[in-house]
C-alpha positions in Angstrom: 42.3 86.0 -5.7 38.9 86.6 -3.4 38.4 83.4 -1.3 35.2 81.3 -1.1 33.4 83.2 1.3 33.3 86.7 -0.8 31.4 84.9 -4.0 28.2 86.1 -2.6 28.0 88.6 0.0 24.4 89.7 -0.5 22.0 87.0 -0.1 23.0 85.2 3.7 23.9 88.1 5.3 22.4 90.9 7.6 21.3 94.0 6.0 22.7 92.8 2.8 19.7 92.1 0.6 16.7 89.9 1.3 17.6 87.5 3.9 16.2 84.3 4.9 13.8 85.4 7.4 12.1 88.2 5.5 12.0 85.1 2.8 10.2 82.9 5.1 8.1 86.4 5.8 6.9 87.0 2.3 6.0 83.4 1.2 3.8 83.8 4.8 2.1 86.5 3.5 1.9 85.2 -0.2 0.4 82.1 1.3 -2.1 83.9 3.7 -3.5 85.7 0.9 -4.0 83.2 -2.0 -6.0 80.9 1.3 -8.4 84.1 1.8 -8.8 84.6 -1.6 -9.6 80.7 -1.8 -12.1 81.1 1.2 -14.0 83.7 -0.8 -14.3 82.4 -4.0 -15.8 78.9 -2.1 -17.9 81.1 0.3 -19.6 82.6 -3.0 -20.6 78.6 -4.4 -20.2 76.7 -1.7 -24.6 76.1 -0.7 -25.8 77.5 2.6 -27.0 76.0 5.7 -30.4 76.3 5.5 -33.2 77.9 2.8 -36.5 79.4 3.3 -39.2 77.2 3.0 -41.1 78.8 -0.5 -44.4 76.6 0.4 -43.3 72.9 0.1 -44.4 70.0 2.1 -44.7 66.1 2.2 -47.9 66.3 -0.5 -45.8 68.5 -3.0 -44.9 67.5 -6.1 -41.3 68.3 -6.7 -40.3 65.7 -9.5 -41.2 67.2 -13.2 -40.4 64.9 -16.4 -38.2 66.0 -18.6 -39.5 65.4 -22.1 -42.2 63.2 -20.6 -39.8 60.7 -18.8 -37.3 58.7 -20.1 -37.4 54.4 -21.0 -35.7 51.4 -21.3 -35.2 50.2 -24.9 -33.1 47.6 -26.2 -31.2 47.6 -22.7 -30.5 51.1 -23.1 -32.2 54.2 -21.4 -33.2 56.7 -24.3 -34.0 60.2 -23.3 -36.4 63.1 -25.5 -38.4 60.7 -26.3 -41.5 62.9 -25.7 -43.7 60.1 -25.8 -47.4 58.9 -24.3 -45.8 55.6 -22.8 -43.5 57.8 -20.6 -46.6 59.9 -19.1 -48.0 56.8 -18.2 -45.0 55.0 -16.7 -44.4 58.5 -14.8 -47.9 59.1 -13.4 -48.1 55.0 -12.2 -45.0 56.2 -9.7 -46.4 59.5 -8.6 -45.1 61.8 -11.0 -47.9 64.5 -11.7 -46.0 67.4 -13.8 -44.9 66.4 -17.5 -42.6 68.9 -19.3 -42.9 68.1 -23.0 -41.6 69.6 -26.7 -43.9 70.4 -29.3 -43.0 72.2 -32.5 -45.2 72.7 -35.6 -45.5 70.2 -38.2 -45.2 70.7 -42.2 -48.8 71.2 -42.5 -49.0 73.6 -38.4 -50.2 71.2 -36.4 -48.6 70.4 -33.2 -46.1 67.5 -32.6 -43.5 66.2 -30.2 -39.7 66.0 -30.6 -37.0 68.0 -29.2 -34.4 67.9 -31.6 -36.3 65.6 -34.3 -33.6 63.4 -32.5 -35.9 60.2 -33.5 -37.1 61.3 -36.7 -34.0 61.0 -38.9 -33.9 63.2 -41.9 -36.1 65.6 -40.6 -35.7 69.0 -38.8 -36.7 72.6 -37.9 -36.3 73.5 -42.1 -37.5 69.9 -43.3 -40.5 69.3 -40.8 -42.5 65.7 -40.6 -46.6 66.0 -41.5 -48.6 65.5 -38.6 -49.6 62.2 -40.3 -46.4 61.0 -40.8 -45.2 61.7 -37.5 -48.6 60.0 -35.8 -47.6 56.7 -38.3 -44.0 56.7 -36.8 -43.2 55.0 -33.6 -40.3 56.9 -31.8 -37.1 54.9 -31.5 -39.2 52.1 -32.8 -41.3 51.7 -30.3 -43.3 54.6 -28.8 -46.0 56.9 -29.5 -45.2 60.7 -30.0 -47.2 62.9 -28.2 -49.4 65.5 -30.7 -52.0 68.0 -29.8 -54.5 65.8 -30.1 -53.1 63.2 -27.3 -51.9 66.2 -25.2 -55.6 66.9 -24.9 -56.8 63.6 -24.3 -54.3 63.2 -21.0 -55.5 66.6 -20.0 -59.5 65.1 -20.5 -58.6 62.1 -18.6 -56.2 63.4 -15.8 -57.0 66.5 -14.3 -54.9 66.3 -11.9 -51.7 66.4 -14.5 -49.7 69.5 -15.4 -48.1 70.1 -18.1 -45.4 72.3 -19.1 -45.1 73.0 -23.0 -41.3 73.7 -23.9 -40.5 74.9 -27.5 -37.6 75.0 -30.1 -39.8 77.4 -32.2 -38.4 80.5 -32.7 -41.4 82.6 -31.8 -42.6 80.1 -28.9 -45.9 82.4 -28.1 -47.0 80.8 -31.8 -47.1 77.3 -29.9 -49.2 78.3 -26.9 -51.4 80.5 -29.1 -51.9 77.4 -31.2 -52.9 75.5 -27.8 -55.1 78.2 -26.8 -57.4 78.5 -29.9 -57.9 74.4 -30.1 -58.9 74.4 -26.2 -61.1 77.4 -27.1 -62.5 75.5 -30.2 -63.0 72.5 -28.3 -64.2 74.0 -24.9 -61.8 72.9 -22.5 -60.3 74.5 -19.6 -56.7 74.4 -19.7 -56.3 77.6 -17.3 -54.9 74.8 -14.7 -54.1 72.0 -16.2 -50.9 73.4 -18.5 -48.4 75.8 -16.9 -47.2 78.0 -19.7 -43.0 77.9 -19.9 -42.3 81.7 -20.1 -38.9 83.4 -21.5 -39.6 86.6 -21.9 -41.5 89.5 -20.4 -42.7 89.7 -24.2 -44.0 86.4 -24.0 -45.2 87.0 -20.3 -47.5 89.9 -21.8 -48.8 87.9 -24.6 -49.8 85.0 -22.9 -51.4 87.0 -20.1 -53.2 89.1 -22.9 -54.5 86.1 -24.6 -55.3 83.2 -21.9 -56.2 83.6 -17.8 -53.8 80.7 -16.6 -53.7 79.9 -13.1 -49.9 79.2 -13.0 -46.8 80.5 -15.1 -42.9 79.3 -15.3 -40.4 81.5 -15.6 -37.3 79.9 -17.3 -34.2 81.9 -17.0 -32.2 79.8 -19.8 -32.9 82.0 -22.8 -32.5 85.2 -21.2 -30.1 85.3 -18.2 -31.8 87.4 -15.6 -30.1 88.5 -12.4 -31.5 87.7 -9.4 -32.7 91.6 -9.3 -34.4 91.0 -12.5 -36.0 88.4 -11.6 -37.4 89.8 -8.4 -38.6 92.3 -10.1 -40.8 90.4 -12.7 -41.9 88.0 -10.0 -43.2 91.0 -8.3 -44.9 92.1 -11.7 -46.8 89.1 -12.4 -48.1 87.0 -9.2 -48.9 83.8 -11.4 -45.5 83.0 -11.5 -45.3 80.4 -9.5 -42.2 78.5 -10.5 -38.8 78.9 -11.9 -36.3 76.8 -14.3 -33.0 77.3 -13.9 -29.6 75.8 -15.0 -27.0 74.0 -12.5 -24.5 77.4 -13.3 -27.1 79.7 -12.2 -26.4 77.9 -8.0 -23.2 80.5 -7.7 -24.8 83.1 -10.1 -28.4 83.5 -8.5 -29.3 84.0 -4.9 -32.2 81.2 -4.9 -32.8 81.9 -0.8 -34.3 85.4 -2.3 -36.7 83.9 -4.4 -37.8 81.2 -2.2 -38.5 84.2 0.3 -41.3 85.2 -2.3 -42.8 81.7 -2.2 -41.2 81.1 -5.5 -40.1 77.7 -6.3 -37.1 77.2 -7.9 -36.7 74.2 -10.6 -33.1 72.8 -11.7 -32.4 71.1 -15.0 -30.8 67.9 -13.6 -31.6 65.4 -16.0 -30.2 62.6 -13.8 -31.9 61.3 -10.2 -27.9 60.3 -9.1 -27.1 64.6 -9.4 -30.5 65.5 -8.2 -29.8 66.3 -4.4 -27.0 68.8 -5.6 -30.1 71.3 -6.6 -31.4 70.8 -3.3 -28.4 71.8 -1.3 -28.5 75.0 -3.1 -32.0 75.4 -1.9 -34.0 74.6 -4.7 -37.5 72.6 -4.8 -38.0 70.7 -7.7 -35.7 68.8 -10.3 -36.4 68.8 -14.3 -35.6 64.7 -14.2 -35.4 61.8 -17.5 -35.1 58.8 -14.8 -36.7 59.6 -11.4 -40.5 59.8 -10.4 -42.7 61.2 -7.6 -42.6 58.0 -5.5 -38.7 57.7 -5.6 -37.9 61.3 -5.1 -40.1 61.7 -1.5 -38.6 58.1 -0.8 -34.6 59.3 -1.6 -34.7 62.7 -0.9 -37.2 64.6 0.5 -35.9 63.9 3.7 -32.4 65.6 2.5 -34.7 68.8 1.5 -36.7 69.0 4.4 -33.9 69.5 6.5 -32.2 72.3 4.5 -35.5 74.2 4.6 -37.1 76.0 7.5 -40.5 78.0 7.7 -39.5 81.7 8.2 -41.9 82.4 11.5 -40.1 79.9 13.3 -36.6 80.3 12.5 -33.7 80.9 14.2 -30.7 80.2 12.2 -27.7 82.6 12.3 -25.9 81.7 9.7 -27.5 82.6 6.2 -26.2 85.2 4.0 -27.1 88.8 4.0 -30.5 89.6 3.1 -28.9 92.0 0.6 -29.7 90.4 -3.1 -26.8 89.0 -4.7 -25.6 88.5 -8.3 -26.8 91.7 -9.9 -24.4 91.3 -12.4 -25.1 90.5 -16.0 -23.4 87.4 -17.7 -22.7 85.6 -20.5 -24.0 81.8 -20.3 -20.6 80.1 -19.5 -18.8 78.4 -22.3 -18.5 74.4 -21.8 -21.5 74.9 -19.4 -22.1 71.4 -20.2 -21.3 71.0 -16.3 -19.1 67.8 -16.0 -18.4 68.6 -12.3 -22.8 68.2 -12.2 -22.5 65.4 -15.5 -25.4 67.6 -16.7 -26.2 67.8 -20.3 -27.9 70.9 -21.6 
């Protein structure tokens, strides 16, 4: 009978098999390399040290409302309201660039809504009449916007902008709409409205039809690469802004745009998430809850030192000045965000 110490000759001693110290070796080296590979993957979305300055400063307006602004009703805040009040409550705190959703009524006029999310019973294939939806209050309480009022704020506050987002499929139909009534009526809108753009389709069209001063690019719809999107910034100088999504801070290189004097815009919704856009170098927020006044008061401070003016530099540390994220991609699934709590 073999005695206890023959059981197992392999594992414990010299030469025999893998012993304890080559062990201890491997899981080193197993270790080392999952840390590097962990180093990389935050190096790629982790924000950098400092941006390039695109052309902001103290007087800039870096706050836009998101569906006019969101309010207070019946204790509750209630968002897409695209309503007059919230123009009004935003431009009484500084807020001076109004994003806002118009689709076409039963009878092609234009009126406010996102989702019809206030309008029950009603939807992109069972639209409201433009009279209908000017004798409804929104949740109760609130005016819609419509073409006609759109005009009115535009008459009376020339210093507004206004950015027309659509659910339409064919979204050039909206602005074209727009177009002819400012034509009809005789009023300039080349600087007042800043024409949402998602396609270099649309880009020609609009350009073709109307000589606006300024133009957004939104990224949502498309999914440009940073490369991409260089290249139609370089195409059309009137772009002025861009919209992104809170996924495209690890898939775009915003420092590249902002060297263009491009400013970037995040969807944040909420003023609480807004300085994450802002460590990732961007210069504006889409906002429901937070104005002009309370963004310069809370954060412009943050922004201005993660920006510097490029003839005065002399920071060592930002990534290569090779563009980044040429890659195409898919809008991530669950891109709802719940990291960022932002709702898309």
């Amino acid at each position: 009978m073999f005695s206890k110490k023959y059981i197992n000759p392999t594992l414990d001693q010299p030469g025999m098999g893998f012993n304890s110290g080559n062990e201890k070796n491997k899981k080193t080296v197993v270790f080392a390399t999952l840390t590097m590979a962990v180093a990389c993957a935050l190096s790629s979305v982790l924000p950098e040290y400092k941006y390039n300055n695109p052309g902001v400063d103290e007087n800039t307006n870096f706050v836009i409302a998101h569906a006019g602004g969101a309010l207070e009703n019946e204790g509750k805040t209630k968002k897409y309201l695209n309503c007059v009040e919230g123009f009004y409550a935003r431009y009484k705190d500084g807020t001076r660039m109004f994003e806002y959703d118009l689709v076409f009524s039963s009878d092609g006029k234009l009126v406010g809504t996102h989702k019809f999310e206030y309008l029950p019973g009603y939807s992109l294939n069972n639209r409201i009449s433009y009279d209908e939806y000017n004798a409804t209050k929104i949740d109760g309480k609130f005016t819609g916007i419509n073409e006609e009022k759109l005009f009115d704020l535009i008459r009376s506050y020339p210093d507004a902008k206004f950015i027309i987002d659509t659910k339409e499929k064919d979204p050039f139909l909206v602005y074209s709409r727009i177009i002819d009534l400012a034509n009809e009526q005789g009023l300039d809108i080349s600087s007042s409205i800043i024409p949402f753009i998602f396609s270099v389709k649309m880009l020609d069209m609009i350009n073709e039809k109307y000589d606006f001063k300024e133009l957004m690019y939104s990224n949502y719809k498309n999914h440009k690469t940073t490369k991409e999107i260089l290249n139609i910034l370089k195409d059309c100088p009137k772009i002025k802004y861009l919209h992104i999504f809170p996924y495209d801070f690890f898939l775009k290189d915003i420092n590249e745009i902002n060297k263009h004097g491009v400013r970037v815009f995040a969807h944040m919704d909420k003023s609480d998430i807004g300085r994450t856009a802002l460590a990732y170098g961007c210069t504006g927020i889409f906002s429901d809850d937070i104005s002009e006044n309370e963004f310069k008061q809370k954060h412009y401070p943050y922004l201005k030192s993660k920006l510097f003016n490029e003839q005065n530099f002399a920071i060592t540390s930002l990534k290569s000045e090779q563009v980044k994220n040429t890659i195409k991609y898919k809008q991530p699934k669950n891109v709802k965000n719940i990291a960022l709590g932002v709702q898309f």
